[in-house]
C-alpha positions as CSV (number, residue, x, y, z in Angstrom):
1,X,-55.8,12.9,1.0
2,X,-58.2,11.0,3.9
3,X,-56.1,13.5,6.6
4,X,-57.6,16.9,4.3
5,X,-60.5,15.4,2.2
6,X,-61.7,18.8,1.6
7,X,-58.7,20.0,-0.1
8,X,-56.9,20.6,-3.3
9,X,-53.5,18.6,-4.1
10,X,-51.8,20.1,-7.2
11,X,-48.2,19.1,-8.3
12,X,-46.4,22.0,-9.7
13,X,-43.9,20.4,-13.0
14,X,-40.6,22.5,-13.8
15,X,-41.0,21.3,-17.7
16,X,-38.6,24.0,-19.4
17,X,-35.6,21.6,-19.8
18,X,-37.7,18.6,-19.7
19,X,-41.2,17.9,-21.0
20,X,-43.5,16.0,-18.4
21,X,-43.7,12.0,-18.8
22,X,-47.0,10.7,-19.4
23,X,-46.6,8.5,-16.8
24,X,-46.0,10.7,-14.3
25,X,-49.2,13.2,-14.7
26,X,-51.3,10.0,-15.3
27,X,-50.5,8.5,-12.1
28,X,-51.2,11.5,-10.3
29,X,-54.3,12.3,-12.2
30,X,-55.4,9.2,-10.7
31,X,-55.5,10.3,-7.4
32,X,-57.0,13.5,-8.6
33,X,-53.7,15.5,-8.1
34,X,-53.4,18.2,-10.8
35,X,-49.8,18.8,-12.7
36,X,-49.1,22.5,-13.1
37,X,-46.3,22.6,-15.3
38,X,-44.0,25.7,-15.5
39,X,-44.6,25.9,-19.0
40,X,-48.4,26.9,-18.9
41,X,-48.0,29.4,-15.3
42,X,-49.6,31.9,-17.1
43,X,-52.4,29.5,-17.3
44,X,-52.5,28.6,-14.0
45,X,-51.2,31.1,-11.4
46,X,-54.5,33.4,-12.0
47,X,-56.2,30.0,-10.6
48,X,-54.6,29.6,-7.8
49,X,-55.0,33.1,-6.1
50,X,-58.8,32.5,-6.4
51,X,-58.1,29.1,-4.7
């Protein structure tokens, strides 16, 4: 993050066979890195080509 300061950091989650631990997207949200899990893409991918 201090080498791009200006940009976004996202984490994309394959959650199909197995849901996302707490733990994990709480540490990362932390650092303000956003989970994208595979179950929401429809949610998300519209996002991102804005981005």
């Amino acid at each position: 993050m201090d080498a791009r300061p200006n940009s976004d950091f996202f984490v994309f989650a394959n959650d199909l066979n197995i849901p996302i631990a707490d733990k994990f997207s709480s540490s990362l949200k932390n650092y303000d890195v956003e989970v994208l899990s595979r179950s929401n893409r429809d949610k998300w991918v519209d996002q991102l080509k804005v981005i």
